[in-house]
mmCIF file of the N, C-alpha and C atoms, coordinates in Angstrom:
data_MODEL
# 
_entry.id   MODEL 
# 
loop_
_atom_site.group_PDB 
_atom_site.id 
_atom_site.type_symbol 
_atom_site.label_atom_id 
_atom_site.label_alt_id 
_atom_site.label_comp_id 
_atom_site.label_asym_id 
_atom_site.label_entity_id 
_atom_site.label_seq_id 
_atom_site.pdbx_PDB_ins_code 
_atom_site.Cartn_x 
_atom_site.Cartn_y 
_atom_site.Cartn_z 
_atom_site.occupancy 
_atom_site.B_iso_or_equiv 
_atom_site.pdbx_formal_charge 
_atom_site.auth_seq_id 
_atom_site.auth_comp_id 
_atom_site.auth_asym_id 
_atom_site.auth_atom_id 
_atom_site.pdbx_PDB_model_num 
ATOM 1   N N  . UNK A 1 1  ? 45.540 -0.686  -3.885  1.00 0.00 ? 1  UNK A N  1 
ATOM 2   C CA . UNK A 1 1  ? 46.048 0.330   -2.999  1.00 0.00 ? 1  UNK A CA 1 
ATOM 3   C C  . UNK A 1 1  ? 47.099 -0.297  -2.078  1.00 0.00 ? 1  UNK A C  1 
ATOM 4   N N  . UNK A 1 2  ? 48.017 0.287   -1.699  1.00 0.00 ? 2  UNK A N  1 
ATOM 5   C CA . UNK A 1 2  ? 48.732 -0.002  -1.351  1.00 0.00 ? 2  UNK A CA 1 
ATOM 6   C C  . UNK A 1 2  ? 49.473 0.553   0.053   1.00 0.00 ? 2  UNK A C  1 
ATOM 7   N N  . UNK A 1 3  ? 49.540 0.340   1.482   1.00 0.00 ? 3  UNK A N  1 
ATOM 8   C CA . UNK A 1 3  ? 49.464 1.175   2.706   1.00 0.00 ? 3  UNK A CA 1 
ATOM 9   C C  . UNK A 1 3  ? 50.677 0.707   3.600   1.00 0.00 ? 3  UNK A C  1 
ATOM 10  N N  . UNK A 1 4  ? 51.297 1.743   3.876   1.00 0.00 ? 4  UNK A N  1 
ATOM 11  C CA . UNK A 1 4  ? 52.553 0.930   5.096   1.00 0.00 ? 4  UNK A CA 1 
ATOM 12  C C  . UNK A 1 4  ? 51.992 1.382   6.224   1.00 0.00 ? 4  UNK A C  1 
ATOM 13  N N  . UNK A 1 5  ? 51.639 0.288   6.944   1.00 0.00 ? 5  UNK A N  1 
ATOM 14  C CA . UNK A 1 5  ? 52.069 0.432   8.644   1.00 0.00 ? 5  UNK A CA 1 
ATOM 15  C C  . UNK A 1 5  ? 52.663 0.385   9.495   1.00 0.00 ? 5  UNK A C  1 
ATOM 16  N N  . UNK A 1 6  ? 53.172 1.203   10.615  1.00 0.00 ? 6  UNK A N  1 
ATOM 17  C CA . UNK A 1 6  ? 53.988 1.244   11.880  1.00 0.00 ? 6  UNK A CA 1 
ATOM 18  C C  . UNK A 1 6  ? 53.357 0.040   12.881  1.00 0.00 ? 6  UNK A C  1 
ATOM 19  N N  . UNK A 1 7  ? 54.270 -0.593  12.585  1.00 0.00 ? 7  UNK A N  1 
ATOM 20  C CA . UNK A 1 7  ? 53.909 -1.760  13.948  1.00 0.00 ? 7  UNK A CA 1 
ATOM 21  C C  . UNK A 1 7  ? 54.147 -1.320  15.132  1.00 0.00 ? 7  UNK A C  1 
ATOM 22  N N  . UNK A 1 8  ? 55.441 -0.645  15.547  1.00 0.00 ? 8  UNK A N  1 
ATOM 23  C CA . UNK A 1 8  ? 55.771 -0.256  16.856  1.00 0.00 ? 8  UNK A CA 1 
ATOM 24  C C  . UNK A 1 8  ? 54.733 1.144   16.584  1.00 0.00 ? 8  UNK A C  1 
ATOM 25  N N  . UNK A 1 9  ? 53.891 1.726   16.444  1.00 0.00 ? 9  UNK A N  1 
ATOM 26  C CA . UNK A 1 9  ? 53.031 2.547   16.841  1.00 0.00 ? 9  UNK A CA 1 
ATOM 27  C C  . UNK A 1 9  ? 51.867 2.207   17.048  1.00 0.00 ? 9  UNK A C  1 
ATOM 28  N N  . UNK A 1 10 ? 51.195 1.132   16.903  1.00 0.00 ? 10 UNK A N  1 
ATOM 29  C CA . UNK A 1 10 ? 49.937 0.620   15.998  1.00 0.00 ? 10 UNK A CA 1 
ATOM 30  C C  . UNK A 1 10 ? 49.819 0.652   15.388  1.00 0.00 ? 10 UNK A C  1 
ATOM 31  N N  . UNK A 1 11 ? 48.297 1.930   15.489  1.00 0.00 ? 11 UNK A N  1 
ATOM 32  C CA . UNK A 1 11 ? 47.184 1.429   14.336  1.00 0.00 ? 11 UNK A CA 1 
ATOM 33  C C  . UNK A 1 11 ? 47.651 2.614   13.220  1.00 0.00 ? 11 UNK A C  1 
ATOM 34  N N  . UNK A 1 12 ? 48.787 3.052   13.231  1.00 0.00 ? 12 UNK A N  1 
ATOM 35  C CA . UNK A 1 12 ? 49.096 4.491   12.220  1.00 0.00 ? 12 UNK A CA 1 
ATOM 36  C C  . UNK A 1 12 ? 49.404 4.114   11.215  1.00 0.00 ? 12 UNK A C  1 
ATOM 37  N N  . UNK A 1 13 ? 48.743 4.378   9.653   1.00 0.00 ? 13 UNK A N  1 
ATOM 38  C CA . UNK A 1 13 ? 48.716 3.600   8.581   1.00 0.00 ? 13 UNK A CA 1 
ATOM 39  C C  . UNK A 1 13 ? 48.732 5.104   7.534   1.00 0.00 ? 13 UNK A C  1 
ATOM 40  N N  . UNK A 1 14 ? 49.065 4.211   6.109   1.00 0.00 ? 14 UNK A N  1 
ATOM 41  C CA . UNK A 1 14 ? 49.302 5.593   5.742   1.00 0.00 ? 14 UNK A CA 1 
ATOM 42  C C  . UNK A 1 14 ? 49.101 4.660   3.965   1.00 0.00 ? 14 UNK A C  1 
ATOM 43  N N  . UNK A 1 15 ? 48.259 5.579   3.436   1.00 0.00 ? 15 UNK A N  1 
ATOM 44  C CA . UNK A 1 15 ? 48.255 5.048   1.466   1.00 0.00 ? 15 UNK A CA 1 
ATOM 45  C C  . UNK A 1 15 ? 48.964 5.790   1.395   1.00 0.00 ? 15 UNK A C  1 
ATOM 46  N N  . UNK A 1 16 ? 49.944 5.086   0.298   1.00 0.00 ? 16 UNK A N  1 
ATOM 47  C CA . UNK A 1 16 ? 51.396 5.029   -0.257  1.00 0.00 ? 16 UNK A CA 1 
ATOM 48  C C  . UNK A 1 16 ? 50.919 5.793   -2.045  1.00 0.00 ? 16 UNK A C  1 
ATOM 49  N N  . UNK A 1 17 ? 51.005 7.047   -2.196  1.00 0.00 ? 17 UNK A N  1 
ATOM 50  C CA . UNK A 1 17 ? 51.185 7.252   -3.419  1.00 0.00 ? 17 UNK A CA 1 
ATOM 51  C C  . UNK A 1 17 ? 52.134 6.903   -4.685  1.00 0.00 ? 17 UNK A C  1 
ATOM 52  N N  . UNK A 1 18 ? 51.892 6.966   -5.429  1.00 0.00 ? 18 UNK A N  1 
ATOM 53  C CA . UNK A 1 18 ? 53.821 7.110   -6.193  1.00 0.00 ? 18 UNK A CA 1 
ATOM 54  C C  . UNK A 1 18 ? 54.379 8.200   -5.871  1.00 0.00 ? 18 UNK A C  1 
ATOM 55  N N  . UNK A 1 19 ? 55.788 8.340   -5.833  1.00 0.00 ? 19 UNK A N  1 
ATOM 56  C CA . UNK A 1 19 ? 56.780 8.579   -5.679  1.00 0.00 ? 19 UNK A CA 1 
ATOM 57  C C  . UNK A 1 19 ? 56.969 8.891   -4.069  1.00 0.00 ? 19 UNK A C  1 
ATOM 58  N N  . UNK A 1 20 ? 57.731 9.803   -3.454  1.00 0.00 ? 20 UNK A N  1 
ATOM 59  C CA . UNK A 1 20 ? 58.396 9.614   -2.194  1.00 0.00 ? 20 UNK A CA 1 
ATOM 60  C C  . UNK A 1 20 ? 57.411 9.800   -1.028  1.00 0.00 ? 20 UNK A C  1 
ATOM 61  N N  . UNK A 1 21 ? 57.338 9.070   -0.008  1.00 0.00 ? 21 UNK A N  1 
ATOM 62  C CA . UNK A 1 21 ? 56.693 8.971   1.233   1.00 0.00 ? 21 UNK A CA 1 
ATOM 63  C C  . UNK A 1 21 ? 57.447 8.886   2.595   1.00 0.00 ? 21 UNK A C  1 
ATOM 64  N N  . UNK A 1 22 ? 57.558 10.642  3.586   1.00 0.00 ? 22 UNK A N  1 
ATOM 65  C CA . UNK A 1 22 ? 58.508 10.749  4.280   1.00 0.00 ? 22 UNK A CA 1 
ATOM 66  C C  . UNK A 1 22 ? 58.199 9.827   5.442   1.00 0.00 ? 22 UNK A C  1 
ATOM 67  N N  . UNK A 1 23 ? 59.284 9.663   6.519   1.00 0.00 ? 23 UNK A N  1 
ATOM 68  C CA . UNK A 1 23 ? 58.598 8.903   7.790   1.00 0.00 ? 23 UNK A CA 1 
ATOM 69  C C  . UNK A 1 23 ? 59.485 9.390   9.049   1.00 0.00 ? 23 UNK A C  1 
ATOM 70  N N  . UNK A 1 24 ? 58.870 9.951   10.508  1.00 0.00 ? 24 UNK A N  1 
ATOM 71  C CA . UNK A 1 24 ? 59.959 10.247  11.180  1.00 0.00 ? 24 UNK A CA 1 
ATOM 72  C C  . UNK A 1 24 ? 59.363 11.369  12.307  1.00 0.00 ? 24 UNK A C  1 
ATOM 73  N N  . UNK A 1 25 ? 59.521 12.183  13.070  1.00 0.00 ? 25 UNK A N  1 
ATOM 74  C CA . UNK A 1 25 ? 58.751 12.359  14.440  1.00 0.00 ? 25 UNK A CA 1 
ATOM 75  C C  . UNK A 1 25 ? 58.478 13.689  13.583  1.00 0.00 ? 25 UNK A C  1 
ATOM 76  N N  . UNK A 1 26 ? 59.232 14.516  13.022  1.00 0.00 ? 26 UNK A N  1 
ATOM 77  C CA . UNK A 1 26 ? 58.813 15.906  12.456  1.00 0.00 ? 26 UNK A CA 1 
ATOM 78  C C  . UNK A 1 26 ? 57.169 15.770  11.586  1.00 0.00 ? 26 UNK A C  1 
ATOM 79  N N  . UNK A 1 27 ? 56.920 17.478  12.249  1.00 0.00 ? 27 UNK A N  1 
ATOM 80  C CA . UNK A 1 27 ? 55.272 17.076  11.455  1.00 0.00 ? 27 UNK A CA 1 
ATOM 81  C C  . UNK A 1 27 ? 55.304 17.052  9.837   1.00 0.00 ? 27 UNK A C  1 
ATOM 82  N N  . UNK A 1 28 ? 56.454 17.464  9.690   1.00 0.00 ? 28 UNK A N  1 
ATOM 83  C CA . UNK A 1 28 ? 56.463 17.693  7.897   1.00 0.00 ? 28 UNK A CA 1 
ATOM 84  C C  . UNK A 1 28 ? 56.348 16.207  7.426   1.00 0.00 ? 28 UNK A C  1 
ATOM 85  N N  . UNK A 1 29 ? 56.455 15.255  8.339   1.00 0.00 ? 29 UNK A N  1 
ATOM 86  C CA . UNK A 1 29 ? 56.416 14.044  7.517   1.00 0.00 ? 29 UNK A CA 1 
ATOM 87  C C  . UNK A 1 29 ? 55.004 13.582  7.146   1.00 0.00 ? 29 UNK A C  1 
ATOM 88  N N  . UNK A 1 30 ? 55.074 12.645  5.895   1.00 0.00 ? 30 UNK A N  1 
ATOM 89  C CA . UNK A 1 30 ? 53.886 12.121  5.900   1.00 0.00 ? 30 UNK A CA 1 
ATOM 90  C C  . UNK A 1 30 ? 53.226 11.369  6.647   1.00 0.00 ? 30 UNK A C  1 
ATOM 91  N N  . UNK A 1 31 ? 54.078 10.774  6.677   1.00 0.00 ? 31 UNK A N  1 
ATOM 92  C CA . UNK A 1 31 ? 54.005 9.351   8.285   1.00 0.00 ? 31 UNK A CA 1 
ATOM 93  C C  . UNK A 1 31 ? 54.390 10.026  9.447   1.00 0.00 ? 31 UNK A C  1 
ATOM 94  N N  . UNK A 1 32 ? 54.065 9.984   10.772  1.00 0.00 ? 32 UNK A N  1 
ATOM 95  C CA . UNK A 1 32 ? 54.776 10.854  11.196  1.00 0.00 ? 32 UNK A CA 1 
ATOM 96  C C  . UNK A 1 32 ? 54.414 9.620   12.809  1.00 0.00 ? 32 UNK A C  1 
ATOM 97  N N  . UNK A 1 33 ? 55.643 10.032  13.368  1.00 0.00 ? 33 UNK A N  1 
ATOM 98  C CA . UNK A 1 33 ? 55.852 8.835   14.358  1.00 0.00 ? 33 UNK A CA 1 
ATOM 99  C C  . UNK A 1 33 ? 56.256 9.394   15.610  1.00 0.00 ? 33 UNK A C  1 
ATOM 100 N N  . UNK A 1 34 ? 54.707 9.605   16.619  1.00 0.00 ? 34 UNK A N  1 
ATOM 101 C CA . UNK A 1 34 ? 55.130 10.308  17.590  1.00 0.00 ? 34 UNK A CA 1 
ATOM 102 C C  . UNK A 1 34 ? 56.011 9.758   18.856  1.00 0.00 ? 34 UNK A C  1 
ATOM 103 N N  . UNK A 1 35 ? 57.146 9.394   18.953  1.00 0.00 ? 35 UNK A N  1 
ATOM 104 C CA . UNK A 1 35 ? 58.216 8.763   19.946  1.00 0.00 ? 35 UNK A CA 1 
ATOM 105 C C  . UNK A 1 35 ? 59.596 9.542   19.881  1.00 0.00 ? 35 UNK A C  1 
ATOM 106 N N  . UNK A 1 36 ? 59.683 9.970   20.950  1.00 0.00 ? 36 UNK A N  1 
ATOM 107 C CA . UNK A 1 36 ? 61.040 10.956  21.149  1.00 0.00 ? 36 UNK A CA 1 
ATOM 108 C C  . UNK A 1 36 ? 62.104 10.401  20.933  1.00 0.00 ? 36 UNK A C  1 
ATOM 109 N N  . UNK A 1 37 ? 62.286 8.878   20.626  1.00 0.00 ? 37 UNK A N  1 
ATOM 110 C CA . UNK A 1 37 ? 63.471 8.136   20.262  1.00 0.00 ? 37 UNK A CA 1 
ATOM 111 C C  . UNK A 1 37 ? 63.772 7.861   18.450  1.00 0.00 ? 37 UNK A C  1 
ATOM 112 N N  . UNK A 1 38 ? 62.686 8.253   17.802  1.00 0.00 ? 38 UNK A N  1 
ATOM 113 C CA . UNK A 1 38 ? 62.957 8.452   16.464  1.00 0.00 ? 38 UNK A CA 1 
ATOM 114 C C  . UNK A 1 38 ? 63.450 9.482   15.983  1.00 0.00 ? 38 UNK A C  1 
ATOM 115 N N  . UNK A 1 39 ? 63.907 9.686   14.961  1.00 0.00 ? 39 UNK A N  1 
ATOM 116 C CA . UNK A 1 39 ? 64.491 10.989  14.520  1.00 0.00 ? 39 UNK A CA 1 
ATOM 117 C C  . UNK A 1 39 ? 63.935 11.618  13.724  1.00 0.00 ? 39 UNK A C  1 
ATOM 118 N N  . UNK A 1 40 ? 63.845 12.992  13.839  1.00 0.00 ? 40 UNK A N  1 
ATOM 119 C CA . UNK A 1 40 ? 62.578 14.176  12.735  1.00 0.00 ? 40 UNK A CA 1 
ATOM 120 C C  . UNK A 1 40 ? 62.638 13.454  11.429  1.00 0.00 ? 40 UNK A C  1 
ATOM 121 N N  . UNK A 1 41 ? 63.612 13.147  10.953  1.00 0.00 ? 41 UNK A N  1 
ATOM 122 C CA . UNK A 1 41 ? 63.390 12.332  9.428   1.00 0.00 ? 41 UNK A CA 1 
ATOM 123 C C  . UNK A 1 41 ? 64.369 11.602  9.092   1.00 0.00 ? 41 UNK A C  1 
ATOM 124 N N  . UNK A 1 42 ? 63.017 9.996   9.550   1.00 0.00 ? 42 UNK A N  1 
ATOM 125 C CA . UNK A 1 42 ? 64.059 8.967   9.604   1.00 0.00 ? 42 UNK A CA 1 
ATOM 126 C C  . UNK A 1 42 ? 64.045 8.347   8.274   1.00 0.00 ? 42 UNK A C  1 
ATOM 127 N N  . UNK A 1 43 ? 63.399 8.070   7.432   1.00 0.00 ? 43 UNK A N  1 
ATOM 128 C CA . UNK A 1 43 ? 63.383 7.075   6.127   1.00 0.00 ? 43 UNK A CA 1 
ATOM 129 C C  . UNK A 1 43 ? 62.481 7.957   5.255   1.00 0.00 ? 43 UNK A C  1 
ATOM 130 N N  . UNK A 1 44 ? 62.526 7.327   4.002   1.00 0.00 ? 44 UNK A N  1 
ATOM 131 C CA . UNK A 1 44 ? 61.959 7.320   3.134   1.00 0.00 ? 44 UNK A CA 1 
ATOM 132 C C  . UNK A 1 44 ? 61.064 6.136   2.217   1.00 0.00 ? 44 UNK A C  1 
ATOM 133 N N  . UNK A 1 45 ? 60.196 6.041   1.945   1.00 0.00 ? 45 UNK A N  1 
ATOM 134 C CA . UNK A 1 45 ? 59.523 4.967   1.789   1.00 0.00 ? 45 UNK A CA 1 
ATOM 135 C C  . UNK A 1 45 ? 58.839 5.589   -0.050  1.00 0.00 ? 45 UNK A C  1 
ATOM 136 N N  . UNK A 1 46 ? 59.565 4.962   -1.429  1.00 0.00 ? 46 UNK A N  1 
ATOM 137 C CA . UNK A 1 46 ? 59.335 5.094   -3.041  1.00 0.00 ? 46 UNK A CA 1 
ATOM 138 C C  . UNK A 1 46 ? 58.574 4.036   -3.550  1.00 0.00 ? 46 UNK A C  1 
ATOM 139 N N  . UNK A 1 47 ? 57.544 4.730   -4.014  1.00 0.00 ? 47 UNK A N  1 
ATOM 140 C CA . UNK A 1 47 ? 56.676 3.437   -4.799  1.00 0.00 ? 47 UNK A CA 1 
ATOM 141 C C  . UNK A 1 47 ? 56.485 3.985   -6.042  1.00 0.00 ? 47 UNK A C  1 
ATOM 142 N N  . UNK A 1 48 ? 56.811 3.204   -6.769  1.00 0.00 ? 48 UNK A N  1 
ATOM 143 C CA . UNK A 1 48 ? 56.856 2.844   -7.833  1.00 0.00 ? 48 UNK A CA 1 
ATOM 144 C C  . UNK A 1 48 ? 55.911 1.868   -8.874  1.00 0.00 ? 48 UNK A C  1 
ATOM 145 N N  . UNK A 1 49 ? 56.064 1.843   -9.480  1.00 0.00 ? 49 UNK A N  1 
ATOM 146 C CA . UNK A 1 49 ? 54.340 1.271   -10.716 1.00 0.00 ? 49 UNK A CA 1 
ATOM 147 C C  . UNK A 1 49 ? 55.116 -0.883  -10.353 1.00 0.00 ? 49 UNK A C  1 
ATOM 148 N N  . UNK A 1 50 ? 56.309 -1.101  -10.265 1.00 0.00 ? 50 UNK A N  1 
ATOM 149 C CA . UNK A 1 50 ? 56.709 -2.031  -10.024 1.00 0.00 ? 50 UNK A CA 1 
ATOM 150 C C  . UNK A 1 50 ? 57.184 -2.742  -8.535  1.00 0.00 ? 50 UNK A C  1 
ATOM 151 N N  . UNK A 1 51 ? 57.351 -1.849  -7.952  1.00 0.00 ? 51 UNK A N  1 
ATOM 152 C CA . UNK A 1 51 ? 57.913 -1.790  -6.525  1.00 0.00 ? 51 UNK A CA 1 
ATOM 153 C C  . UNK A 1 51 ? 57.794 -0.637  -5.366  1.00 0.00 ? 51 UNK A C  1 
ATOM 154 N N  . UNK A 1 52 ? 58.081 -1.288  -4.580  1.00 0.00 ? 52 UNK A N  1 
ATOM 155 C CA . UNK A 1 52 ? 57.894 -0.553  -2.883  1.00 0.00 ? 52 UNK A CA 1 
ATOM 156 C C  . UNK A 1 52 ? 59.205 -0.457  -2.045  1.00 0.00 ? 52 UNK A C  1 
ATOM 157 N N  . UNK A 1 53 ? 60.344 0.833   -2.673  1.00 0.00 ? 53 UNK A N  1 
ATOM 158 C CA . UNK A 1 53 ? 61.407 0.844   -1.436  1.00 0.00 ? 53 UNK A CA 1 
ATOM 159 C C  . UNK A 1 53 ? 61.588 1.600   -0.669  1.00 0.00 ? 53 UNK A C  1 
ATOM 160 N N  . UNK A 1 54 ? 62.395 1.482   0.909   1.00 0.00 ? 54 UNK A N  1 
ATOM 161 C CA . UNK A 1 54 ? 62.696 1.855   1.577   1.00 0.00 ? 54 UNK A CA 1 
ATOM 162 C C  . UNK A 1 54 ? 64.151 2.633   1.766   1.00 0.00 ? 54 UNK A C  1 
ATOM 163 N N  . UNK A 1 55 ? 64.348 3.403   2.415   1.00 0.00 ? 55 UNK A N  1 
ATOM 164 C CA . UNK A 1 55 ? 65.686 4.424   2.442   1.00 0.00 ? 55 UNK A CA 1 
ATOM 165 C C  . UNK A 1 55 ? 65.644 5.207   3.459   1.00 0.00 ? 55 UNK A C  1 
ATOM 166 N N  . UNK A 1 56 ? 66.659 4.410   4.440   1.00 0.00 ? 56 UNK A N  1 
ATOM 167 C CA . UNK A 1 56 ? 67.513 5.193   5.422   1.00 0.00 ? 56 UNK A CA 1 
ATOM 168 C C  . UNK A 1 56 ? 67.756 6.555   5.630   1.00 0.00 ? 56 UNK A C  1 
ATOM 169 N N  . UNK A 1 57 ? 67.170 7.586   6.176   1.00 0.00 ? 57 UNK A N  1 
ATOM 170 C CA . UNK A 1 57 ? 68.386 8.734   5.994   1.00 0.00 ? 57 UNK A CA 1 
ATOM 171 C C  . UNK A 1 57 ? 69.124 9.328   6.554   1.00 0.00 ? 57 UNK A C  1 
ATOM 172 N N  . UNK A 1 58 ? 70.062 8.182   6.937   1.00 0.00 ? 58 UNK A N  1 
ATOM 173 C CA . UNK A 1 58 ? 71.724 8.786   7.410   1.00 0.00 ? 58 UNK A CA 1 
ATOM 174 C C  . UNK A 1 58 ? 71.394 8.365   8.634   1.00 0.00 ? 58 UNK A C  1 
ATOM 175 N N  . UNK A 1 59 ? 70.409 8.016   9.351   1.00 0.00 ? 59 UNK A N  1 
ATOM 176 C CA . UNK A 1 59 ? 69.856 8.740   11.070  1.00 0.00 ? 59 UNK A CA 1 
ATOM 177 C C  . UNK A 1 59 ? 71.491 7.720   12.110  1.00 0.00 ? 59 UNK A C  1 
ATOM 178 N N  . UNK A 1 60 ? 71.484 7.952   12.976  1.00 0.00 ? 60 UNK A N  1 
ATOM 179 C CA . UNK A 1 60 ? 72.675 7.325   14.134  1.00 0.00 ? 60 UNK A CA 1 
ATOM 180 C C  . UNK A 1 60 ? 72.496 6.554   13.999  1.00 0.00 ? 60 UNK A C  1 
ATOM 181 N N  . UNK A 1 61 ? 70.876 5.719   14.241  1.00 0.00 ? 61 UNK A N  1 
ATOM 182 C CA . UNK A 1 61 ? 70.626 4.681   15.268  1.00 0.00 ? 61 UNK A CA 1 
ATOM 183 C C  . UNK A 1 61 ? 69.817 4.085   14.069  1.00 0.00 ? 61 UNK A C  1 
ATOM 184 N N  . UNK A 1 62 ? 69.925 4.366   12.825  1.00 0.00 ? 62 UNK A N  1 
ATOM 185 C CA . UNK A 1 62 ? 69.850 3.723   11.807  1.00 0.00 ? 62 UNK A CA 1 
ATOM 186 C C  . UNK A 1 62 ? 68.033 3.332   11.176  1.00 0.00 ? 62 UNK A C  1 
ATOM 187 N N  . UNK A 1 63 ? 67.430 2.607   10.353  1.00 0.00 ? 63 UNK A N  1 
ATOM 188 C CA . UNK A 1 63 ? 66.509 2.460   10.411  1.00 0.00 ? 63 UNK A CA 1 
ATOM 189 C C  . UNK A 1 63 ? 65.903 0.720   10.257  1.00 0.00 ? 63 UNK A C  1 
ATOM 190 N N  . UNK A 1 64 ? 65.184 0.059   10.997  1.00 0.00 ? 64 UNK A N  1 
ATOM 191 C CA . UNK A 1 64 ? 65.155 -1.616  10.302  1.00 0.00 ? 64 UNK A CA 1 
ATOM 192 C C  . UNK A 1 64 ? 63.640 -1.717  10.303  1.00 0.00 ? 64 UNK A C  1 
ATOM 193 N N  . UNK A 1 65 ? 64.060 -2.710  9.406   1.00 0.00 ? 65 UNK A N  1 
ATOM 194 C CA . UNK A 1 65 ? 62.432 -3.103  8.713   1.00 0.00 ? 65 UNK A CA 1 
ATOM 195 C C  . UNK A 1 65 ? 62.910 -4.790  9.087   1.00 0.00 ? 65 UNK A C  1 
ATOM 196 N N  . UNK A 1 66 ? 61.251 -5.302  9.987   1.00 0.00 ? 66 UNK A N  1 
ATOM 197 C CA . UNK A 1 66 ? 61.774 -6.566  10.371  1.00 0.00 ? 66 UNK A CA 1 
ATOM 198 C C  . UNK A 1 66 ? 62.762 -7.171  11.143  1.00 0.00 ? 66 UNK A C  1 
ATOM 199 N N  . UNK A 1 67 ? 63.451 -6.273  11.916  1.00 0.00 ? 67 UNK A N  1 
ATOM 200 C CA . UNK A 1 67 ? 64.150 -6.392  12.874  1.00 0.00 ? 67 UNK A CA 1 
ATOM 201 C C  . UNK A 1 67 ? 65.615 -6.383  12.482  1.00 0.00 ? 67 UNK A C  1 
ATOM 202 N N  . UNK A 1 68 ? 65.836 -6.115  10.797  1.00 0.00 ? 68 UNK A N  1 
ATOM 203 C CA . UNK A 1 68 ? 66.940 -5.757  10.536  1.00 0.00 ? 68 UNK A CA 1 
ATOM 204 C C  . UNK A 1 68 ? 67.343 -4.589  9.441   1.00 0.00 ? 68 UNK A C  1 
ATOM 205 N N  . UNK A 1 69 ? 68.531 -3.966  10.114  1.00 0.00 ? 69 UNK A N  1 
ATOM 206 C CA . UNK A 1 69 ? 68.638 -2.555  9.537   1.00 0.00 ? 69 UNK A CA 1 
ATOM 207 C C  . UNK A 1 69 ? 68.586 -2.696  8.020   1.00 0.00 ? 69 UNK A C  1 
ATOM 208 N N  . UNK A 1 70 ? 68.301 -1.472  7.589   1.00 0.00 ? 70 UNK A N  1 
ATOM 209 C CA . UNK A 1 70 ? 68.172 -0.527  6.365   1.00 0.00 ? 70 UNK A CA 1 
ATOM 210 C C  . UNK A 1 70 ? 69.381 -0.279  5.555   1.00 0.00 ? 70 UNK A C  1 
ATOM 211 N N  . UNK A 1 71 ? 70.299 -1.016  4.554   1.00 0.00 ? 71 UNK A N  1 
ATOM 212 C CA . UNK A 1 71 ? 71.398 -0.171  4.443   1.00 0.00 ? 71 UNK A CA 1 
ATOM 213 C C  . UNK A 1 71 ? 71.005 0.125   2.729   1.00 0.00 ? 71 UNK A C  1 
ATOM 214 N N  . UNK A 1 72 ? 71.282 1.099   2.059   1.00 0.00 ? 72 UNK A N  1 
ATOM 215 C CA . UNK A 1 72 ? 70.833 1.929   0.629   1.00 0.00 ? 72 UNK A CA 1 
ATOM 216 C C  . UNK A 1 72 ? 69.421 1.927   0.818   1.00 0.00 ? 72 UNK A C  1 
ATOM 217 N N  . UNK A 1 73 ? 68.982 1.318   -0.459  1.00 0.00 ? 73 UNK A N  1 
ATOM 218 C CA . UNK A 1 73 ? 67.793 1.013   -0.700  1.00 0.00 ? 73 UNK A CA 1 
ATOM 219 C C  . UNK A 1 73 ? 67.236 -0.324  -0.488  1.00 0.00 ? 73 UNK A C  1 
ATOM 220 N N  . UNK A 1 74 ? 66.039 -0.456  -0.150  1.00 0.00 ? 74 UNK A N  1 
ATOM 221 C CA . UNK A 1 74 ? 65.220 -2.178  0.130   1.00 0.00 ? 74 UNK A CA 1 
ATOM 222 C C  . UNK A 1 74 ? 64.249 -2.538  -0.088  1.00 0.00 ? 74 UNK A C  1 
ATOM 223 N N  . UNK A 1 75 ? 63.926 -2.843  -0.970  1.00 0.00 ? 75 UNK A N  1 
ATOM 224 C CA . UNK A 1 75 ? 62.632 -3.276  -1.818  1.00 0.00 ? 75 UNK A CA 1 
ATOM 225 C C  . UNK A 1 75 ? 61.757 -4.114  -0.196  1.00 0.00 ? 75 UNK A C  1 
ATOM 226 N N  . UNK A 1 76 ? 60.464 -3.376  -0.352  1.00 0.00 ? 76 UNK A N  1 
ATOM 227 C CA . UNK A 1 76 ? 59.436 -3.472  0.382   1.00 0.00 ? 76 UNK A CA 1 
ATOM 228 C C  . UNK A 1 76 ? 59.142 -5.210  0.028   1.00 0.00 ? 76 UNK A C  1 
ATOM 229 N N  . UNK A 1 77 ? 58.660 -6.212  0.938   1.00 0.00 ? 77 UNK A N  1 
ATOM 230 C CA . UNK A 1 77 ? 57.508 -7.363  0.623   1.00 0.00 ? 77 UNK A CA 1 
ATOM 231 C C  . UNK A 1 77 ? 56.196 -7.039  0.963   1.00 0.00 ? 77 UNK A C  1 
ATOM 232 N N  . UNK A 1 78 ? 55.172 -7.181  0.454   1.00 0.00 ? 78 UNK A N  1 
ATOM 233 C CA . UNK A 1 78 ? 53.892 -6.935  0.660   1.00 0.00 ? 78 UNK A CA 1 
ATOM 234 C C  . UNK A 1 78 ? 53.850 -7.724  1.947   1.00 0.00 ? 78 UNK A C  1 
ATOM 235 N N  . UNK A 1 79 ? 52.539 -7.376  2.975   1.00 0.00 ? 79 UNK A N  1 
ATOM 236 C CA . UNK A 1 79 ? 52.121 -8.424  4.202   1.00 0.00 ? 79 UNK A CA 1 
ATOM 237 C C  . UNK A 1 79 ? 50.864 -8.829  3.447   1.00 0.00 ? 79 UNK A C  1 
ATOM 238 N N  . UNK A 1 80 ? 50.155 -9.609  3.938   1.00 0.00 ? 80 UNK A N  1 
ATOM 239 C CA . UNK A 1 80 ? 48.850 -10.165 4.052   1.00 0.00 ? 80 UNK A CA 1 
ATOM 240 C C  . UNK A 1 80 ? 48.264 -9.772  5.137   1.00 0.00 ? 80 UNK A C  1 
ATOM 241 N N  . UNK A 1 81 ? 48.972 -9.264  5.996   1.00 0.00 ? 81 UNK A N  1 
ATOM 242 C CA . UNK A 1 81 ? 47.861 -8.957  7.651   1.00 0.00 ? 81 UNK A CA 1 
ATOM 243 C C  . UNK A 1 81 ? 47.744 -7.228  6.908   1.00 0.00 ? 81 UNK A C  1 
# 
């Protein structure tokens, strides 16, 4: 199984199905990230039978994983924590 977590939120965790997993303050998201400085739908998060990527969507202020931005697509690294 396979789960992404929001560090800057905590403990908000989420199993990652295949195919698309939304992320972003709107409730339609799957992930959903309550901070008035994110945007209703900020990324997208695709898993795949081989891989785990990430995708920007469009937002101003952009999206980063690891302290650096998002640009196309970005293959996920697994954590150990």
């Amino acid at each position: 199984m396979l789960r992404l977590q929001s560090q800057a939120e905590g403990s908000i965790t989420i199993d990652l199905e295949q195919g698309r997993t939304s992320v972003g303050r709107d409730p339609s998201n799957d992930l959903i990230l309550e901070d008035d400085r994110i945007s209703g739908l900020r990324a997208a998060v695709f898993l795949a039978a081989d891989r785990v990527e990430i995708v920007d969507l469009g937002r101003s202020d952009g999206t980063e994983v690891d302290g650096k931005a998002v640009s196309g697509r970005l293959t996920l690294k697994p954590s150990q924590t």
